[in-house]
Structure formats: structure tokens, C-alpha cells
VMD Tcl script that draws the C-alpha trace (Angstrom):
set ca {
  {13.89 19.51 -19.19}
  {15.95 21.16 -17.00}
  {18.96 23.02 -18.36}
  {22.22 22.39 -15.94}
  {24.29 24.32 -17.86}
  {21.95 27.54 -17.44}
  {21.66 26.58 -14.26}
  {25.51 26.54 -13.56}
  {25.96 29.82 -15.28}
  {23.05 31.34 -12.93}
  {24.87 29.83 -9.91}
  {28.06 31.22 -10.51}
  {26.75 34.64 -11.39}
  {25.80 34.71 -7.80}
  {29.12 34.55 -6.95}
  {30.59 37.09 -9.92}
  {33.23 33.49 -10.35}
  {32.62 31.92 -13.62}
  {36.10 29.62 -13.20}
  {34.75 26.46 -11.54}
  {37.86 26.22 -9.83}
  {36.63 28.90 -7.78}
  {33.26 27.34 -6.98}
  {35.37 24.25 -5.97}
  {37.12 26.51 -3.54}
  {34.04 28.08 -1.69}
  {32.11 24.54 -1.76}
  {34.82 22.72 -0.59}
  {34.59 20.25 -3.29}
  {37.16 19.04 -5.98}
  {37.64 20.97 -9.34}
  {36.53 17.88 -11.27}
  {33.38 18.15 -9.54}
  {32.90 21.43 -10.45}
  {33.85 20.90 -14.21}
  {30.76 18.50 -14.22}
  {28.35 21.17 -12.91}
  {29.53 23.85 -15.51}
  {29.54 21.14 -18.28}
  {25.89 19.74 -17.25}
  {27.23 16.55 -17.03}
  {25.92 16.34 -13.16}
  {23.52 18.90 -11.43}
  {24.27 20.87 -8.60}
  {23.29 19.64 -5.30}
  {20.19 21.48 -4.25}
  {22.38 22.30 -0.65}
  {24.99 24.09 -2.36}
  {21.86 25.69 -4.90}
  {19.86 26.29 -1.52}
  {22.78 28.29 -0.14}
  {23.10 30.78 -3.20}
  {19.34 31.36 -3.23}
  {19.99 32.00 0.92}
  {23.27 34.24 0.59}
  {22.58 36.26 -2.42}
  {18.88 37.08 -1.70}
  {17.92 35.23 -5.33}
  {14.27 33.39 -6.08}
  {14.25 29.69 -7.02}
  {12.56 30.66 -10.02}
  {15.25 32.63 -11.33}
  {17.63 29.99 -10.48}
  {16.08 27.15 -12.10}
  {14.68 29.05 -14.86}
  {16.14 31.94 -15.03}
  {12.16 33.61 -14.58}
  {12.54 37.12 -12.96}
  {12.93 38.59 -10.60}
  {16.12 37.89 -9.70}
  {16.44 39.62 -6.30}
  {13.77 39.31 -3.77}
  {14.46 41.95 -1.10}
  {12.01 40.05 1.33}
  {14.95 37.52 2.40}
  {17.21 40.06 2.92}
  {18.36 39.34 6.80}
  {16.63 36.20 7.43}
  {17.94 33.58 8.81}
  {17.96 30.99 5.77}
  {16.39 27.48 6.70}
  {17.79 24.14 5.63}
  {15.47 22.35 2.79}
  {13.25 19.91 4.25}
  {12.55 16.82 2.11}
  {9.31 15.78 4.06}
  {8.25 18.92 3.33}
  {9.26 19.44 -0.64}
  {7.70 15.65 -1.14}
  {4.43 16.79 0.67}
  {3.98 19.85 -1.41}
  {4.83 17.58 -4.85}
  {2.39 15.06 -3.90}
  {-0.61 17.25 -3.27}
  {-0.58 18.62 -6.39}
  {-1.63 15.28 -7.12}
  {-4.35 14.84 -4.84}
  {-6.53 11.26 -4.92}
  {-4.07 10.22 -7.96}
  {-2.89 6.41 -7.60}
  {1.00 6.18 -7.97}
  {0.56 3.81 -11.14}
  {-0.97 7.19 -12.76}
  {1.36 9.36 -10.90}
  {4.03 7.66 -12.06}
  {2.91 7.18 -15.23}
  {2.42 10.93 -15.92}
  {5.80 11.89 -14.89}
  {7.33 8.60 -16.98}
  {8.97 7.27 -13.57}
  {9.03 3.94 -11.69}
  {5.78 3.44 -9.08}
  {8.78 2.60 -6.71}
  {9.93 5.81 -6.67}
  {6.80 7.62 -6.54}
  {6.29 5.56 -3.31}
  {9.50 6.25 -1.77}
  {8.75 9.82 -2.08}
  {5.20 9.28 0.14}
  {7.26 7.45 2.45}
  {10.07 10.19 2.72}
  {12.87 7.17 1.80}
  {13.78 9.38 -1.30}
  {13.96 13.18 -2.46}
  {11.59 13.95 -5.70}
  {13.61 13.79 -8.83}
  {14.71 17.06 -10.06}
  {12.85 16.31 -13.42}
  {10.09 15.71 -11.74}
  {9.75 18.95 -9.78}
  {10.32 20.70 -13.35}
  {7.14 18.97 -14.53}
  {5.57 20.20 -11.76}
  {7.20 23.80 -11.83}
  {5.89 23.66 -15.72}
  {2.63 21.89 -15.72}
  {0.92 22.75 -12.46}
  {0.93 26.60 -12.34}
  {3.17 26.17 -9.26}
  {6.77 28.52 -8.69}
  {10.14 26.61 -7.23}
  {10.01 29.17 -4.38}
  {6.38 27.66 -3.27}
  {7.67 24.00 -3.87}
  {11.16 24.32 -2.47}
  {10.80 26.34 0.45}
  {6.42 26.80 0.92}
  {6.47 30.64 -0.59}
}
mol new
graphics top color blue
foreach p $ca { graphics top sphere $p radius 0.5 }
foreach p [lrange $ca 0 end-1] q [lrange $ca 1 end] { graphics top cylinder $p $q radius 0.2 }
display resetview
């Protein structure tokens, strides 16, 4: 299970702000909003996650998990690239390959439905469900998130 409040505190140490109201501030969103992130009570959009991990030169992994290393020097000066949902869904699904969604579902305790709206790009994988995959299929966030 993913841990939003570790993830929150991970997020902000990327900006040295631990006061949400500051996060609100460079997001653009409303303090409220931020008060969720930092209590867990809703996750941080993986935009506003993408952009931290862009910015401050920081792996998925450490984000998510808080698995080292923290910095990857690589990234440094790159030009950051949007997330791509087709793409994220693709990688997901193939580690799943000639699986029907009934069992696909099953295995990650979701509907069918939503396992097919991910093959047909009408929906983003569920967080919890790119944990499971993170955890159980010997894969990293970078590789699923971004194809590294």
C-alpha cells in the first residue's frame, strides 16, 4: 500500500517547504487541497509529482518509496517530458502478457471494467495498482512511469 503521507513529506522535501500552504502557493492550488496531501487523505496528482521528479533531478523510486538514490545526475538539463498515459498503461499491461482481464483483475482485486479501460487508454492505471506492480514484478517507478 502506498504511503501518501511519506509520499507528501518526500514531495515537500524537494522543495525544503514543509507548510502546505506553501505547496498551495507554487501549485497554484487551494491550502485545503494541500492539507489533504500532507494528511494522506488524497494523493498527489502524478503532474504536480512528475514536476518534482523533473525540477529537482529526483528518481520515482525515491519518491514513491523513498528507495535510493535520491538524486540522479543523468536528468540534470533535460528537457522533462509530460507523462504519457498510453504509454504508462502499455508498460503495466505487458507485465501481464497473454493474462485475461478476469485474472488480471482478479490479481490486483479490481473491477474487469477497469482493467479494460486501461487497454483502451479511457482510464489511467490506479496508483495501487502500479504499487503492485512496482512490488511484485521486479519492475522500478522510473521504468514504469517514464520507460527508464
Amino acid at each position: 500500500m502506498l504511503n501518501k503521507i511519506a509520499i507528501y513529506e518526500r514531495f515537500a522535501v524537494c522543495h525544503s517547504a514543509v507548510r502546505s500552504a506553501q505547496l498551495a502557493k507554487i501549485y497554484g492550488v487551494s491550502r485545503s487541497t494541500a492539507n489533504r496531501w500532507k494528511s494522506g487523505i488524497n494523493p498527489i496528482p502524478l503532474e504536480y509529482l512528475k514536476q518534482a521528479v523533473d525540477k529537482y533531478c529526483v528518481s520515482w523510486d525515491w519518491l514513491m518509496d523513498g528507495k535510493v538514490p535520491q538524486y540522479q545526475q543523468e536528468r540534470r538539463g533535460k528537457r522533462p517530458k509530460a507523462l504519457n498515459r498510453h504509454a504508462i498503461n502499455k508498460r503495466f499491461l505487458s507485465l501481464f502478457p497473454g493474462i485475461s482481464q478476469a485474472r488480471i483483475a482478479g490479481e490486483l482485486g479490481v473491477k474487469q471494467t477497469s482493467v479494460y479501460r486501461w487497454r483502451h487508454d479511457m482510464a489511467q492505471v490506479a496508483r495501487e495498482c502500479l504499487k503492485y506492480a512496482v512490488d511484485n514484478k521486479e519492475v522500478t517507478w522510473d521504468w514504469l512511469l517514464e520507460g527508464r
